[in-house]
C-alpha positions in Angstrom: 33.0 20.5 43.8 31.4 20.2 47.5 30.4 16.6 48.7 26.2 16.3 47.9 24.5 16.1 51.2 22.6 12.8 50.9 19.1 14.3 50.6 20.3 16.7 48.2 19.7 16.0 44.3 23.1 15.4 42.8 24.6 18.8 40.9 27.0 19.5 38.3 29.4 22.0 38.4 30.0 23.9 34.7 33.4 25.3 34.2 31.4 28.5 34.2 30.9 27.9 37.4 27.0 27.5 37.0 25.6 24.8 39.2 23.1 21.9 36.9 20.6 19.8 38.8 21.3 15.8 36.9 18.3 15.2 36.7 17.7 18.5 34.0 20.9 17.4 32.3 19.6 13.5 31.7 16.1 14.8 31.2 17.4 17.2 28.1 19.8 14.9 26.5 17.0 12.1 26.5 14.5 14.8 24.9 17.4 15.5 22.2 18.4 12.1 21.6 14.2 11.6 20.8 14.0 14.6 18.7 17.1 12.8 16.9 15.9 9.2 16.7 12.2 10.9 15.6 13.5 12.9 12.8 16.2 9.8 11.7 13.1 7.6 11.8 11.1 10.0 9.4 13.2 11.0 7.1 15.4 7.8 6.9 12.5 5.5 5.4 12.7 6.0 1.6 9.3 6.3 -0.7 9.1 3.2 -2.9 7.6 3.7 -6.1 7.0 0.9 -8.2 8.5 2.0 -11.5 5.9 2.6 -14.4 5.4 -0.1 -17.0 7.5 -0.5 -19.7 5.7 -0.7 -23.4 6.4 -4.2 -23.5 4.9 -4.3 -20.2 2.0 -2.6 -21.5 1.4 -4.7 -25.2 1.8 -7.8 -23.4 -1.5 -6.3 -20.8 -3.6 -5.3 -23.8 -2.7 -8.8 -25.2 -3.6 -10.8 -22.6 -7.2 -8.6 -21.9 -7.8 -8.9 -25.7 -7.4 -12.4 -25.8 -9.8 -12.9 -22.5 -12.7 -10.9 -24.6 -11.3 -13.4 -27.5 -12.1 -16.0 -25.2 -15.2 -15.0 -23.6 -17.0 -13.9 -27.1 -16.1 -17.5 -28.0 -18.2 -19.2 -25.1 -20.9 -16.8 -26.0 -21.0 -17.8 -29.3 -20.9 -21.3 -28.8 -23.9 -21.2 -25.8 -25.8 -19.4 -28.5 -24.8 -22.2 -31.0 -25.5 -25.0 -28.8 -28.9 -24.1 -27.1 -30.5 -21.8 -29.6 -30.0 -23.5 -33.3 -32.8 -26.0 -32.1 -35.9 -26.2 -34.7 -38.7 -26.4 -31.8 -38.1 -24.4 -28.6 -40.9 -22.9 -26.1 -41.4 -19.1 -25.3 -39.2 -19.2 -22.5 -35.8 -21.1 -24.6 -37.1 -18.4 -27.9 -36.5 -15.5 -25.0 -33.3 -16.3 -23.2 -31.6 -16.8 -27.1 -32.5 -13.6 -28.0 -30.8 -12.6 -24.5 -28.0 -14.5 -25.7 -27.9 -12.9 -28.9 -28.1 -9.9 -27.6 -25.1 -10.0 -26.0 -23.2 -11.4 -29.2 
């Protein structure tokens, strides 16, 4: 290998005897080691999927909305119980407890 003359860029000498600029050598191991570190980082990260619900899973959902239309029949029931069982009630009161019942 000859000495670089200082302006020179620096070159490497293949044992083919083919003369590489550095600079091309750095510049394509970088590019590789990005294609690398690119394609590790995309297929590396694993999918997740949140595994389906068991049956208990899904008796234990129907239970719980069942018992929430339980519950809010209930409240209906006793609204229309409460303010509509009344012996003397104006227009207005005789139309928002048929709304009520309505909705029983």
């Amino acid at each position: 290998m000859q000495p670089a003359s200082p302006g020179a860029p620096s070159v490497l000498q293949w044992p083919q005897g083919r003369v590489v600029n550095t600079s091309t050598v750095v510049g394509s191991i970088a590019l590789v080691l990005a294609g690398v570190l690119a394609t590790w980082h995309a297929f590396g990260q694993e999918i997740i999927k949140e595994p389906p619900p068991t049956a208990q899973e899904k008796t234990d959902q129907r239970e719980a909305l069942r018992r929430a239309a339980v519950q809010d029949q209930q409240k209906r029931k006793d609204y229309f119980a409460r303010n509509c069982l009344k012996p003397a009630m104006s227009d207005s009161q005789l139309e928002a407890c048929r709304a009520a019942y309505r909705k029983l």
